[in-house]
C-alpha positions as CSV (number, residue, x, y, z in Angstrom):
1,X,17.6,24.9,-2.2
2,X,17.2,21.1,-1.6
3,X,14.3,19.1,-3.7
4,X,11.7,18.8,-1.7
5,X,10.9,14.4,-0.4
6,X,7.2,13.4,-1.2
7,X,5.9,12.3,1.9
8,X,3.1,9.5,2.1
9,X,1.8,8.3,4.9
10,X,1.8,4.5,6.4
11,X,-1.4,2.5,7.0
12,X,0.3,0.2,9.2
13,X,2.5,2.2,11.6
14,X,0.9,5.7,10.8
15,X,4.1,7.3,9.8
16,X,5.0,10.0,7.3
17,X,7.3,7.8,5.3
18,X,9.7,9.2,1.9
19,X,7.6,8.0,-0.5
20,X,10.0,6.0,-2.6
21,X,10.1,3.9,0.5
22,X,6.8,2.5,0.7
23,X,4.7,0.2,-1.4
24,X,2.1,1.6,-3.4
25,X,-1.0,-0.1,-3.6
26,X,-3.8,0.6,-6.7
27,X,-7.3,-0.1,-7.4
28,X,-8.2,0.6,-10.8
29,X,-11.3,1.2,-12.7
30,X,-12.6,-1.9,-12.1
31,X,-11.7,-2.9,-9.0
32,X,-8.8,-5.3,-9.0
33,X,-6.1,-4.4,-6.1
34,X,-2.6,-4.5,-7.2
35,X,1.3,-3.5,-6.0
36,X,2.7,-0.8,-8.0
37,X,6.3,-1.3,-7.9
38,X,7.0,2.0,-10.1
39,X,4.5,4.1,-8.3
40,X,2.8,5.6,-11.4
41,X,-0.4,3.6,-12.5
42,X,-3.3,4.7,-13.1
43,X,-6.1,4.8,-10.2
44,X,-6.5,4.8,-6.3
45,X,-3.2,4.3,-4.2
46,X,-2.4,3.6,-0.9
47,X,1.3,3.1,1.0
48,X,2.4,0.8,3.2
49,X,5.6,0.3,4.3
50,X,8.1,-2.6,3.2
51,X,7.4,-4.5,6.8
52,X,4.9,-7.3,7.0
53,X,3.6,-6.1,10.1
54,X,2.8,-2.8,8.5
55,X,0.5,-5.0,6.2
56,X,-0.9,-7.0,8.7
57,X,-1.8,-3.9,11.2
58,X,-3.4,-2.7,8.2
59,X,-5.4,-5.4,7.4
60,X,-6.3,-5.9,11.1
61,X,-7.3,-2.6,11.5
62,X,-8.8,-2.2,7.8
63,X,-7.0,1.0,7.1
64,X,-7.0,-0.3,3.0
65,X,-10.7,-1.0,3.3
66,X,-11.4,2.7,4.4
67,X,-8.6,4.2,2.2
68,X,-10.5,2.6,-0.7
69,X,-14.0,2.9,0.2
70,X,-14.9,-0.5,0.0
71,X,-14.9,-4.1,1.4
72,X,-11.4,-6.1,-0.1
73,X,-12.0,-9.7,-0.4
74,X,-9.6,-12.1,1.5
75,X,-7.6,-13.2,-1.7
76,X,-6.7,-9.7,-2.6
77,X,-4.8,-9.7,1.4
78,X,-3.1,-13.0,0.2
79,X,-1.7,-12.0,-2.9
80,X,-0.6,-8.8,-1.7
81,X,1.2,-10.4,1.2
82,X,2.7,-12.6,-1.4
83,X,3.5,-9.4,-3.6
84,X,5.4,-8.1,-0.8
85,X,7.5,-11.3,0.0
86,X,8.8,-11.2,-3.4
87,X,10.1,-7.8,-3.3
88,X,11.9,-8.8,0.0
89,X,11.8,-8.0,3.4
């Protein structure tokens, strides 16, 4: 029987998306936003997809905002968008 794929799904493009794929986004305890590039820290996650217009639909529609139950300061959008230069796209 074949191993079943973890799915996750997209806030940018709304698709169910391999979840080795996407870019895992975590809140911790104490608020700070980062990119988990292993996928297994500790605290809140949310996917997006490798695309920057994945990000930027889901900053424009504030899909992370809702996902995380709270209002994410401008800086936290820069630095991810930076985050998600540097692993290439």
């Amino acid at each position: 029987m074949a191993k079943k794929i973890p799915l996750r799904q997209c806030l940018g493009c709304q698709e169910m998306i391999a979840k080795k794929d996407l870019i895992r986004i975590v809140k911790d305890q104490e608020d700070h936003f980062t990119v988990d590039a292993t996928g297994k820290m500790n605290g809140r996650g949310a996917y997006v997809c490798r695309k920057q217009e994945c990000l930027k639909k889901a900053i424009k529609n504030k899909s992370l905002e809702r996902s995380f139950k709270m209002t994410i300061p401008a800086e936290v959008y820069e630095k991810l968008n930076k985050e998600l230069i540097e692993l290439g796209e």
